[in-house]
C-alpha positions as CSV (number, residue, x, y, z in Angstrom):
1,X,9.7,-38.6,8.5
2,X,7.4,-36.8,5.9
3,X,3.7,-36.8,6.6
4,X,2.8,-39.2,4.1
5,X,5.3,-41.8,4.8
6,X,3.8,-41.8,8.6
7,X,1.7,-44.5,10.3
8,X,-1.6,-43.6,10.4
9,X,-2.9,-42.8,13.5
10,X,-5.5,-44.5,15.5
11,X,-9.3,-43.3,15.6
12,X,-10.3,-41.7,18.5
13,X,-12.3,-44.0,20.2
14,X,-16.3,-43.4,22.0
15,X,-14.1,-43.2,25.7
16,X,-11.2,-41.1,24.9
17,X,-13.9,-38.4,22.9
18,X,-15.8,-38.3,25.8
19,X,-12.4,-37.6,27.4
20,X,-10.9,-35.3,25.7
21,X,-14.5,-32.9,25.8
22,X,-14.2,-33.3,29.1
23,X,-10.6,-32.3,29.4
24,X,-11.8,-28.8,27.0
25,X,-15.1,-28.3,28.0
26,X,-14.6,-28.2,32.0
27,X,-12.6,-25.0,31.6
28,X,-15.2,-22.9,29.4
29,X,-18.0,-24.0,32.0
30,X,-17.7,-20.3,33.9
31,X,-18.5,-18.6,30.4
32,X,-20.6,-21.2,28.4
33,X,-22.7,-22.9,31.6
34,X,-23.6,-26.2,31.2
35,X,-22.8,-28.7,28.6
36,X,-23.6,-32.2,27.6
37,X,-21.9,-34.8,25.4
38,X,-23.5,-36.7,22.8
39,X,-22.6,-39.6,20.1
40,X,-23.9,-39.7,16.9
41,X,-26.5,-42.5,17.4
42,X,-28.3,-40.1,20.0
43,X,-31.3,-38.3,18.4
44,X,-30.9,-34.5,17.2
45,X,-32.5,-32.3,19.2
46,X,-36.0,-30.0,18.5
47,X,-35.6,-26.7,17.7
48,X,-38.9,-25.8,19.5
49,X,-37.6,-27.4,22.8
50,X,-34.4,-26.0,23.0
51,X,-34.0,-22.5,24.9
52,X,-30.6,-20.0,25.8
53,X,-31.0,-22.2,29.6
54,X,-30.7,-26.2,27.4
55,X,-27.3,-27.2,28.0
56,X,-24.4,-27.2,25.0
57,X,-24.3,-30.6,23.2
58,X,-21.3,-31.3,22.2
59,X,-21.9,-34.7,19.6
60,X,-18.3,-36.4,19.0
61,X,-17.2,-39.3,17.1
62,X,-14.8,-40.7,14.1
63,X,-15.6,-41.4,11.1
64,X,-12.8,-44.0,11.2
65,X,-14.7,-45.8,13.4
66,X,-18.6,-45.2,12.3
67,X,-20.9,-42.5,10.6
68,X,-20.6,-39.0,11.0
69,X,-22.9,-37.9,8.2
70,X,-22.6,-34.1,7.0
71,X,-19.7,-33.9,9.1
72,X,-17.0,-35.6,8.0
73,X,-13.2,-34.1,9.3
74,X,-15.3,-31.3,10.1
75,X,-17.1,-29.7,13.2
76,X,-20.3,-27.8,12.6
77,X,-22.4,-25.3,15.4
78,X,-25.8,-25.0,15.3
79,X,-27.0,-21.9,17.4
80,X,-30.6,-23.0,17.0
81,X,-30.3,-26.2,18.4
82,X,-27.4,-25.4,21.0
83,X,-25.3,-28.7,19.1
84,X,-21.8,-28.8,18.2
85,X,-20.8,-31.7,16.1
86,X,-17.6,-32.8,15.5
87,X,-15.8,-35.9,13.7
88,X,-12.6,-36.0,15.7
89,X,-10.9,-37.3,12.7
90,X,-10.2,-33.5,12.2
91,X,-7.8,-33.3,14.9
92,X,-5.6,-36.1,13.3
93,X,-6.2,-34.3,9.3
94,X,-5.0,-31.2,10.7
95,X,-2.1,-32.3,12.6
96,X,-0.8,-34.7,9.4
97,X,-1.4,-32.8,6.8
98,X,0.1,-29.9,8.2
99,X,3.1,-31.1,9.3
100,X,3.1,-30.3,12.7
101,X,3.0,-34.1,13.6
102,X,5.8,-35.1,11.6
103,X,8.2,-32.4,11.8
104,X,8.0,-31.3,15.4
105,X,6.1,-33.5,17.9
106,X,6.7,-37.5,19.0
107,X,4.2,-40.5,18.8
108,X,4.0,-40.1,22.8
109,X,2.6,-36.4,22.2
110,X,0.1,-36.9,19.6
111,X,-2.5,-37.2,22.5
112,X,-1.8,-33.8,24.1
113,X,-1.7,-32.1,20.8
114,X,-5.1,-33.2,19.3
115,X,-6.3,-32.0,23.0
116,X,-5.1,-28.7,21.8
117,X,-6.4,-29.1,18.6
118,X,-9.8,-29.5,20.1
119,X,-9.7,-26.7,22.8
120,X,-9.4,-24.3,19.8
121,X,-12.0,-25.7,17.6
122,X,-14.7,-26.3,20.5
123,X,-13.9,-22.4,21.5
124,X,-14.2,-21.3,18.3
125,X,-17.6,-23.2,17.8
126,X,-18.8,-21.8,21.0
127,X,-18.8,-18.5,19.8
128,X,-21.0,-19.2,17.3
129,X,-23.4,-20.8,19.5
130,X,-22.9,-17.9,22.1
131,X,-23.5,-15.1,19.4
132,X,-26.3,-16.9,17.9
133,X,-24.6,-17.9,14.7
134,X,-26.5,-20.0,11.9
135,X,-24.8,-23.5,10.6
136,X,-21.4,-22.8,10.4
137,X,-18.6,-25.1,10.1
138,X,-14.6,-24.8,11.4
139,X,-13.3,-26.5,8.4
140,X,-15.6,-24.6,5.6
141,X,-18.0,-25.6,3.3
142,X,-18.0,-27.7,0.9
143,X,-16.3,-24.5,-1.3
144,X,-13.6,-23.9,1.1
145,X,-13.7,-21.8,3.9
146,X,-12.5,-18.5,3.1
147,X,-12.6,-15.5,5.4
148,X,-12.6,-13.1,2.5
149,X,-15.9,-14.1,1.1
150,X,-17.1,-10.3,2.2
151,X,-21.3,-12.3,3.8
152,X,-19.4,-14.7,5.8
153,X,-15.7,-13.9,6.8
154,X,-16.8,-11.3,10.0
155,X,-18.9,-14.3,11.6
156,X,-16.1,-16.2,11.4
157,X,-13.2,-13.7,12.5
158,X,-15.7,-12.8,15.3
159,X,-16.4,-16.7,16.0
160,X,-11.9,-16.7,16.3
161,X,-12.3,-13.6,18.4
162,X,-14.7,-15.3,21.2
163,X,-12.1,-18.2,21.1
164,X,-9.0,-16.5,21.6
165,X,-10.9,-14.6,24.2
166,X,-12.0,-17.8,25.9
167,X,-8.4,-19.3,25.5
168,X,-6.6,-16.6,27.3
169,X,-9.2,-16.0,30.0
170,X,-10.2,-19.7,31.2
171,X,-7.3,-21.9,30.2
172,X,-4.8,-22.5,32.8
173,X,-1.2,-20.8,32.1
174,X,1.0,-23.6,31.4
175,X,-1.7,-24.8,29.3
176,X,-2.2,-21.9,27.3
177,X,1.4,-21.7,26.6
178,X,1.1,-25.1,25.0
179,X,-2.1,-24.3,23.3
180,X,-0.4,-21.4,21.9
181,X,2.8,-23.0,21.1
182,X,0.8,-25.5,19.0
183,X,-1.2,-23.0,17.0
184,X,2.2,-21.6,16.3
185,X,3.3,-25.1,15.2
186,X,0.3,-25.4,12.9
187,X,0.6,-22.3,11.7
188,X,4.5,-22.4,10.7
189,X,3.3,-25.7,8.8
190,X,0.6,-23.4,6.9
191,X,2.9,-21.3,6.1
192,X,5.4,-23.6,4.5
193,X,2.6,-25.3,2.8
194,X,1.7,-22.5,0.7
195,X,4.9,-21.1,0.0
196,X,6.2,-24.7,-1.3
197,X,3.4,-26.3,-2.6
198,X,5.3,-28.7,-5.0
199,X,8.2,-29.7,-2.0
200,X,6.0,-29.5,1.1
201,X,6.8,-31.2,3.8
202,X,10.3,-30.6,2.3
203,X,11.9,-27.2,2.0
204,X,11.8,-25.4,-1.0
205,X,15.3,-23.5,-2.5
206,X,15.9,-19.8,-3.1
207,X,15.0,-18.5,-6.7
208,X,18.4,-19.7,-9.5
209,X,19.3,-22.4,-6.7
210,X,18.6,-26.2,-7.3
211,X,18.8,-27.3,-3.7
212,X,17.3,-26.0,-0.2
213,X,20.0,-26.9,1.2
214,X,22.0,-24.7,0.1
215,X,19.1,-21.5,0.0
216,X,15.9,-22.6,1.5
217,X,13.3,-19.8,0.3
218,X,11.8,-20.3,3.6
219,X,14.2,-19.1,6.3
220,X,14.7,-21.8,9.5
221,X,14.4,-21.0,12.3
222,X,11.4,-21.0,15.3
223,X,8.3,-19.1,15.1
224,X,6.7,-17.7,12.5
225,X,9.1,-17.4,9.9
226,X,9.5,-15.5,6.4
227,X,11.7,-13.4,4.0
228,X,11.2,-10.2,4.3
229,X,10.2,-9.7,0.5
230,X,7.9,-12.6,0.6
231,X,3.7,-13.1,-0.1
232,X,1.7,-15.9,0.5
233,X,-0.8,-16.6,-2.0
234,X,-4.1,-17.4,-0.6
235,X,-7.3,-18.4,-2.7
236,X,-10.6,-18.2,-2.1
237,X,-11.5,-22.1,-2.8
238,X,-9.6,-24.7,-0.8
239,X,-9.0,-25.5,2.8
240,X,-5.5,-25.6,4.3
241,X,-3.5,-22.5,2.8
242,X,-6.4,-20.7,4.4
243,X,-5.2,-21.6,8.1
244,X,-2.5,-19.3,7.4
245,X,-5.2,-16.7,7.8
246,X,-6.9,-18.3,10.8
247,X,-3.5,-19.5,12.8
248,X,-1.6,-16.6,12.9
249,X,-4.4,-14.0,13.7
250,X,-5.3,-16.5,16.9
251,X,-1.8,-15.1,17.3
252,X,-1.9,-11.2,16.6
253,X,-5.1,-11.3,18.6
254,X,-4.0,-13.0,22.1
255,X,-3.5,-10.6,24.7
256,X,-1.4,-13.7,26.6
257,X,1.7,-11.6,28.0
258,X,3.5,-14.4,26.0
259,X,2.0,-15.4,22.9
260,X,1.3,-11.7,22.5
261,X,4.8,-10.7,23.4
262,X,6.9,-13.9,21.7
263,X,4.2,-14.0,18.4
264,X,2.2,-11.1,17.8
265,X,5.1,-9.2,15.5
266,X,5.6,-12.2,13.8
267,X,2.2,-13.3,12.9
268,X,1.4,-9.3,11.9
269,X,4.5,-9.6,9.6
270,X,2.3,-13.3,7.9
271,X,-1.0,-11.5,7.9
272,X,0.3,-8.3,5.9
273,X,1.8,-10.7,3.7
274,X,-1.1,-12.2,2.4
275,X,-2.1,-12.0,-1.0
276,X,-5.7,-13.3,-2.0
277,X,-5.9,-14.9,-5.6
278,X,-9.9,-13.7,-6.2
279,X,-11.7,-15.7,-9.1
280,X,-10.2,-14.4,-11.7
281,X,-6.9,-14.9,-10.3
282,X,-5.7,-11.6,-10.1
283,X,-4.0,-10.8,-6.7
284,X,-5.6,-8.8,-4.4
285,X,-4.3,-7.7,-0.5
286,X,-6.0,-9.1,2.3
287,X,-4.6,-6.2,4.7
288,X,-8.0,-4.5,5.7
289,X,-9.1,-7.8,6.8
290,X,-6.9,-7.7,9.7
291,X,-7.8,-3.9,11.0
């Protein structure tokens, strides 16, 4: 079933948030300290009162279910205040709109996968906090995010660093070869997303052929895959063709004897692919990025 024939999902509701921090947060304890969780309907903390000893907040809800405001299918650190804020309807966008949902997991496993969802985003945040980043948000600005805008992409690569980092060193290993497996998932999906814009979630054919079927230009198969003569146009507005980018350097960068040993060649082969479409829409290589 295509992404947008599917039923919507549920919101996450005030008891399985708290959950599901729980669930991510518990593991980064040894390298974050302590944390606490938060609703939106709590008051923001003071800057002046908050030192590097105040506890993480970690401020969750859904904007299906109530306001979120500034926030919305986003999650936004704030090293000043030690606050993450998130509105778990991000988990869902991502998965849906990706494909991941649709074309690989069951209703049963939607659960465990926004749970993976949110174990990357949280450690991603966290390195802003922990390197005393200003606002900065996992889904971008209003703009897009784009790691190639030359003032912001290193806080952000470096912010993906600390989370990779975090991933491979605190998260038990059957875990992280789930967590891993689903970043591989959603980044397949981004791949196939910008490659057939018009056809995604469906497959689209070969150059001179009328139906995938009979020459998909994306080549099936697991993992990360792509012709060999293939680019992947990237531009600097926009959102989603972007988490090609993010996903598969998680990827390149995991020193997890598996995903570095199953994935790394495969997400260095995306990476080296990518071509940035600059302002004036002439192509550009994103290859030093990735040094």
């Amino acid at each position: 079933m295509a992404a947008d024939q599917a039923v919507a999902a549920d919101a996450i509701s005030p008891a399985d948030a708290r959950h599901l921090v729980t669930i991510v947060m518990d593991q980064f304890r040894p390298a974050v300290g302590r944390y606490v969780i938060q609703t939106f309907d709590d008051l923001p903390r003071e800057t002046s009162k908050v030192t590097v000893k105040t506890p993480i907040a970690i401020v969750v809800g859904d904007s299906r279910i109530g306001p979120v405001p500034g926030i919305y299918s986003n999650c936004r650190a704030d090293s000043s205040t030690r606050t993450i804020r998130c509105d778990l309807r991000l988990l869902d966008d991502l998965i849906d709109d990706l494909d991941a949902y649709a074309r690989v997991y069951s209703e049963t496993q939607r659960a465990k996968v926004r749970e993976h969802i949110l174990q990357l985003v949280l450690a991603h945040e966290l390195g802003h906090i922990v390197h005393g980043d200003k606002s900065a948000a996992y889904h971008g600005t209003e703009n897009g995010f784009s790691v190639f805008h030359y003032l912001q992409y290193k806080i952000e690569l470096r912010a993906d660093e600390f989370a990779v980092q975090l991933i491979d060193r605190y998260v038990k290993p059957q875990e992280r070869d789930l967590e891993y497996g689903t970043i591989v998932d959603l980044a397949s999906g981004a791949v196939r997303k910008s490659l057939c814009p018009k056809t995604f979630p469906a497959p689209c054919p070969c150059p001179g052929y009328t139906n995938a079927a009979s020459c998909s230009r994306v080549p099936l198969g697991p993992g990360l895959v792509i012709a060999d003569n293939d680019q992947i146009p990237v531009t600097l507005s926009g959102t989603h063709p972007v988490y090609v980018v993010r996903f598969a350097r998680l990827l390149y960068l995991s020193r997890d004897p598996k995903a570095h040993g199953f994935y790394s060649k495969e997400a260095k082969q995306v990476l080296l692919r990518v071509v940035v479409l600059n302002e004036q829409g002439q192509p550009e290589s994103a290859a030093a990025v990735f040094k």
